[in-house]
C-alpha positions as CSV (number, residue, x, y, z in Angstrom):
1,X,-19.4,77.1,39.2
2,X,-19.3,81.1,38.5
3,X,-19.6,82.5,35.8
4,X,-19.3,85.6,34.6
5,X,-22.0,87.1,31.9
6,X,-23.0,90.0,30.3
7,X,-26.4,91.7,30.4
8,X,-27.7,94.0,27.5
9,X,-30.2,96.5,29.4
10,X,-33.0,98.1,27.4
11,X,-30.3,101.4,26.7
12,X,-27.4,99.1,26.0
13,X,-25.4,99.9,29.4
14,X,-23.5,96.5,29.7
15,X,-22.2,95.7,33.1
16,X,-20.8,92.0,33.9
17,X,-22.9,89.8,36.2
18,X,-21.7,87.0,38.0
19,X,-23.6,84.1,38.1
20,X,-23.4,80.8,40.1
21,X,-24.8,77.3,38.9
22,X,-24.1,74.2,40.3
23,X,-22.2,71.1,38.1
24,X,-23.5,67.5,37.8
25,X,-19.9,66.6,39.1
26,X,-19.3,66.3,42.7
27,X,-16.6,68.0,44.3
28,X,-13.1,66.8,44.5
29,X,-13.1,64.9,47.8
30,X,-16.8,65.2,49.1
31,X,-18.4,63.4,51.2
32,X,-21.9,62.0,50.9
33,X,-25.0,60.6,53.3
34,X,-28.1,58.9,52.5
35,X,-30.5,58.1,54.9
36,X,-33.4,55.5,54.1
37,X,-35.4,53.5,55.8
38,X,-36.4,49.6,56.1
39,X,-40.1,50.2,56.0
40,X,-41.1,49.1,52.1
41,X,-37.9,47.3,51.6
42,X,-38.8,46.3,48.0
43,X,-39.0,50.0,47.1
44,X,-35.9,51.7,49.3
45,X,-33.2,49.0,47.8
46,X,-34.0,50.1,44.4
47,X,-34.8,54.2,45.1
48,X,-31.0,53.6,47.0
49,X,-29.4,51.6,43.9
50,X,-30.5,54.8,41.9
51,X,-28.9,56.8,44.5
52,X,-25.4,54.8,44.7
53,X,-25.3,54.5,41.1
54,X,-25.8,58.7,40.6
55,X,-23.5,59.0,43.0
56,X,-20.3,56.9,41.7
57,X,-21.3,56.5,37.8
58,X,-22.6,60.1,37.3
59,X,-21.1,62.2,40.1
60,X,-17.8,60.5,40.7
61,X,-17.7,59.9,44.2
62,X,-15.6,57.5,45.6
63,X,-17.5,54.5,47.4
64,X,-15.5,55.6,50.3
65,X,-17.1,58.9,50.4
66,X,-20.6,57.7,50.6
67,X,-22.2,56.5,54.1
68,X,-25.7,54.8,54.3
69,X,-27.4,55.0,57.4
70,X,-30.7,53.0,57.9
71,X,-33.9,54.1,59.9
72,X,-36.9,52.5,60.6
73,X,-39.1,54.3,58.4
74,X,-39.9,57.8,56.3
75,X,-41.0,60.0,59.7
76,X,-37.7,58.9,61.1
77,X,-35.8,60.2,58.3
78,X,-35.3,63.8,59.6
79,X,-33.8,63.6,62.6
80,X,-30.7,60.8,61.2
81,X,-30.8,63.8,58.3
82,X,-30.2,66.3,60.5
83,X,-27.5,64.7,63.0
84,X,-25.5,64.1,59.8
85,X,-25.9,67.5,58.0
86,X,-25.1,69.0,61.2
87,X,-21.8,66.8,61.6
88,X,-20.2,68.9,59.0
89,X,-18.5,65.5,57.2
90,X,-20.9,66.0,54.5
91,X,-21.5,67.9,51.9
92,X,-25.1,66.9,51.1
93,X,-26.9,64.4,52.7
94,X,-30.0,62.3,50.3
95,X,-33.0,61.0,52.1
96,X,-34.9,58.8,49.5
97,X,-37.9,56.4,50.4
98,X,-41.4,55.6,49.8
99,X,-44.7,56.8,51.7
100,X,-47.3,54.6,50.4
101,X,-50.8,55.4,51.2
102,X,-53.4,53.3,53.0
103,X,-57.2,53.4,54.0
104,X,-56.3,55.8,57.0
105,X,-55.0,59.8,57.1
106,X,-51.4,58.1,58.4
107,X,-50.1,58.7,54.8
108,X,-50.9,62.2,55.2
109,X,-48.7,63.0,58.7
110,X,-45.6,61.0,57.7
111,X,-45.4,62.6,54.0
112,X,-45.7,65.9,55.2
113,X,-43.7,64.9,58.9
114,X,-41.0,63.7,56.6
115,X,-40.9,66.8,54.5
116,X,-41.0,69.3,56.9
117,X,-38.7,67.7,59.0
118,X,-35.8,67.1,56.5
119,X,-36.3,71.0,55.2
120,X,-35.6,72.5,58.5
121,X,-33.1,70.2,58.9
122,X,-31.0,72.1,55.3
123,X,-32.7,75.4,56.8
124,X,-30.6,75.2,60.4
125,X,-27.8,73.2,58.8
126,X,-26.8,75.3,55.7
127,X,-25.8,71.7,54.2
128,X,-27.7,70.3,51.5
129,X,-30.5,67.8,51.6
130,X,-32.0,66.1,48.5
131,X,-35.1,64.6,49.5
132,X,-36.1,61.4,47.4
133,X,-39.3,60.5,49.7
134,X,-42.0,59.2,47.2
135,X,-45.6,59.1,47.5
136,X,-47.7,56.7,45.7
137,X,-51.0,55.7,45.9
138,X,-50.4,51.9,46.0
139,X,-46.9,49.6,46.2
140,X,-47.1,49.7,42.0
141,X,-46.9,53.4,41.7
142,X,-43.6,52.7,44.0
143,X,-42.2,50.6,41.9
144,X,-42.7,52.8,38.6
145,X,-41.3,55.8,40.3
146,X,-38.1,53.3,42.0
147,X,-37.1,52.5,38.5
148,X,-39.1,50.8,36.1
149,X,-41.4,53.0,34.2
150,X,-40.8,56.6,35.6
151,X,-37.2,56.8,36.4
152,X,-35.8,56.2,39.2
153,X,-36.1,58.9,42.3
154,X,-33.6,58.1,44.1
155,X,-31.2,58.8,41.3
156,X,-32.6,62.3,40.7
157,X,-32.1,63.3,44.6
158,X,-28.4,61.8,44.7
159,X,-28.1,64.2,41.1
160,X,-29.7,66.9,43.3
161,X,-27.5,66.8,46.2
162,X,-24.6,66.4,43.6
163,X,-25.4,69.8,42.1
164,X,-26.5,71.6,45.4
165,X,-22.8,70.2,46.9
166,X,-20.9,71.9,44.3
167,X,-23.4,74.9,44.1
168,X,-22.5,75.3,47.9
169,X,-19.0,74.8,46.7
170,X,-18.7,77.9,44.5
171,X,-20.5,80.1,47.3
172,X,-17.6,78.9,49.5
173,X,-14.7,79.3,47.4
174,X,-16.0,83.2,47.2
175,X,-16.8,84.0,50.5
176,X,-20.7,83.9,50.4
């Protein structure tokens, strides 16, 4: 939301500064998308319970407003990410999952595939996207960072695209 503050300058000229942050509240009547993937089931449905229970517990969003859409794995993630963004019916869109690594240098192209992909995707968009792709050494890490001993990260990127949504908000509501 804006707010207004004052700055004290070095020669005590004050001049009023406006300031935008966004809330932990989601807009009245936004819409919300996660995309996951199947890959690493055992990971994605709790990284994705995190995210649905941010979303309705924390942010207030109304099961009606969220839409999950499913792909086959983390590379995939950017282009579902980006039709959706782009689709203007949402104002963020979350993209949690895992990338686990394994003996080969595959870990390496779909971590960093995924990344890029879903930044240029808020780059040409202008909408939001929180992504929630964890890497992890082994299926264990995974599990720590889905919700057992390190939080959960799927939570923290619905909280994300929460506070990015109503950041976007404010710029909105004054013209930027």
């Amino acid at each position: 939301m804006g707010h207004s503050a004052t700055l004290s300058t070095e020669n005590e000229t004050h001049m009023s500064v406006k300031t935008y942050e966004g809330d932990l509240r989601a807009p009245e009547g936004a819409r919300f998308a996660i995309v996951t993937c199947r890959f690493n089931h055992l990971v994605v449905d709790r990284l994705l319970e995190g995210a649905l229970d941010a979303l309705k517990r924390a942010g207030g969003v109304r099961e009606e407003d969220i839409v999950v859409a499913w792909v086959p794995g983390a590379f995939e993630l950017p282009l579902t990410v980006k039709r959706l963004a782009a689709s203007g019916k949402f104002a963020a869109v979350i993209a949690p999952g895992p990338v686990i690594r394994g003996s080969t240098p595959h870990f390496d192209f779909v971590a960093g595939g995924a990344a890029s992909g879903a930044s240029s995707a808020m780059l040409e968009t202008g909408v939001p996207v929180a992504f929630g792709v964890i890497t992890t050494e082994d299926i264990e890490q995974a599990l720590e960072r889905a919700g057992t001993k390190a939080g959960n990260k799927g939570f923290e990127a619905a909280m994300t695209a929460i506070e990015m949504a109503s950041l976007s908000a404010a710029f909105t509501r004054d013209g930027l």
